[in-house]
SEGUTOR-635525 format. One line per field, with one value per residue (C-alpha): residue number from 1; residue in one letter; chain; z, y, x. Coordinates in nm, 2 decimals. Example, Ala and Ser with C-alpha at 12.3 -4.5 7.8 and 13.67 -1.06 7.14 Angstrom:
REM SEGUTOR-635525
n = [1|2]
res = [a|s]
chain = [A|A]
pz = [0.78|0.71]
py = [-0.45|-0.11]
px = [1.23|1.37]
END
This chain:
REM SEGUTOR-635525
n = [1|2|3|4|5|6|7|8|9|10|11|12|13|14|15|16|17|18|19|20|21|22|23|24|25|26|27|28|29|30|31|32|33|34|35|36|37|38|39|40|41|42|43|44|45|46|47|48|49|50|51|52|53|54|55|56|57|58|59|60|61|62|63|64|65|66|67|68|69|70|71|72|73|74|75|76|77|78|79|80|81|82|83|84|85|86|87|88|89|90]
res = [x|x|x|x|x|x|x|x|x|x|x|x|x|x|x|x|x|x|x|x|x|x|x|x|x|x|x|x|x|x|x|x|x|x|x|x|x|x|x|x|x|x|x|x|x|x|x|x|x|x|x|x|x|x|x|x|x|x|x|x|x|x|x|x|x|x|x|x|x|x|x|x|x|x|x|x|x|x|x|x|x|x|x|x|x|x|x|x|x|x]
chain = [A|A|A|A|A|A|A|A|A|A|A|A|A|A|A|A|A|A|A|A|A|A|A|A|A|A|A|A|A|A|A|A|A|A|A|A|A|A|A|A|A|A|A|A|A|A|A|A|A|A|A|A|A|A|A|A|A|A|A|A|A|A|A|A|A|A|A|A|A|A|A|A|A|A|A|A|A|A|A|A|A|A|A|A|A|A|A|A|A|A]
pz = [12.49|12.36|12.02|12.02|11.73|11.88|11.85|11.53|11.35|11.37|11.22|10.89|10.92|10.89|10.63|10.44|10.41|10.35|10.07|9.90|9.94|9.76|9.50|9.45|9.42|9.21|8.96|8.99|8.90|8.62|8.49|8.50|8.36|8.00|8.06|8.08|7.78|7.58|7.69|7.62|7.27|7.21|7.37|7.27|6.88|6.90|7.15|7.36|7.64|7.94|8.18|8.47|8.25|8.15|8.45|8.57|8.29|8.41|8.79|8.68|8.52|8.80|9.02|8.73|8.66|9.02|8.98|8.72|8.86|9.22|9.18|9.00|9.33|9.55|9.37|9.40|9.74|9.91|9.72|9.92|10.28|10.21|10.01|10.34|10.55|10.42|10.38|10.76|10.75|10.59]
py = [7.32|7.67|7.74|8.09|8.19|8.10|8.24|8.03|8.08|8.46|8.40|8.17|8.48|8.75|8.59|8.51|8.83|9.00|8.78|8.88|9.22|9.21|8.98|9.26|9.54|9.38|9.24|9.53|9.74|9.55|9.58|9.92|9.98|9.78|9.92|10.27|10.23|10.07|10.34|10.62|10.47|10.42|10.72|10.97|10.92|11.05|11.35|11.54|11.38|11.48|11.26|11.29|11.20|10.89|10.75|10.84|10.61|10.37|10.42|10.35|10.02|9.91|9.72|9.47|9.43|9.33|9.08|8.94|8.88|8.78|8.44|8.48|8.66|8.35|8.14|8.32|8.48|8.16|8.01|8.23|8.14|7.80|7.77|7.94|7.72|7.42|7.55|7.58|7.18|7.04]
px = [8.88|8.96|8.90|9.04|9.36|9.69|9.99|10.06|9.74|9.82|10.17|10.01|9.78|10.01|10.24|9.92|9.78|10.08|10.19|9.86|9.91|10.27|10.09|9.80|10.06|10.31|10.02|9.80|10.09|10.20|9.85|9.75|10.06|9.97|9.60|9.73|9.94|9.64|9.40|9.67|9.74|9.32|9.19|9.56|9.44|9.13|9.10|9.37|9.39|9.65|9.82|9.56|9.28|9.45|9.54|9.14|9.02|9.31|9.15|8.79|8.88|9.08|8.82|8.71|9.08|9.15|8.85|9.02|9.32|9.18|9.23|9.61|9.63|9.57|9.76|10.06|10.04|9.97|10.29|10.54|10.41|10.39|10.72|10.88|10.75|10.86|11.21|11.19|11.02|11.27]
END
């Protein structure tokens, strides 16, 4: 009995994965994008502060916003595998 990944469990695989990817980008982006705003309105009052600055601070809070969102993440990029496959089911 081999227990090695077939053919299909590298397909589930690869749709997985790249369904989180696309859910990381697209939520990520949307993200930063009302962080950078909020930080540019905070942080734009108080000091002169250029673009590249901005998007730094934006940068250096992005890994506790992706924890955050990590499990929106799985929730929606496992819905677009498994939506397609039972499309294909049915």
């Amino acid at each position: 009995m081999s227990f090695g990944v077939g053919m299909l469990e590298r397909y589930v695989l690869r749709k997985t994965v790249a369904s989180l990817a696309a859910a990381l980008a697209v939520l990520g982006a949307l993200v930063m994008l009302v962080a950078f705003v909020d930080i540019a309105r905070s942080v734009g009052t108080r000091a002169e502060a250029g673009f590249l600055e901005l998007l730094f601070l934006t940068v250096l809070q992005a890994p506790a916003t992706i924890l955050v969102l990590a499990p929106f993440l799985f929730l929606f990029g496992t819905l677009g595998p498994l939506s397609a496959s039972i499309d294909v089911a049915s």
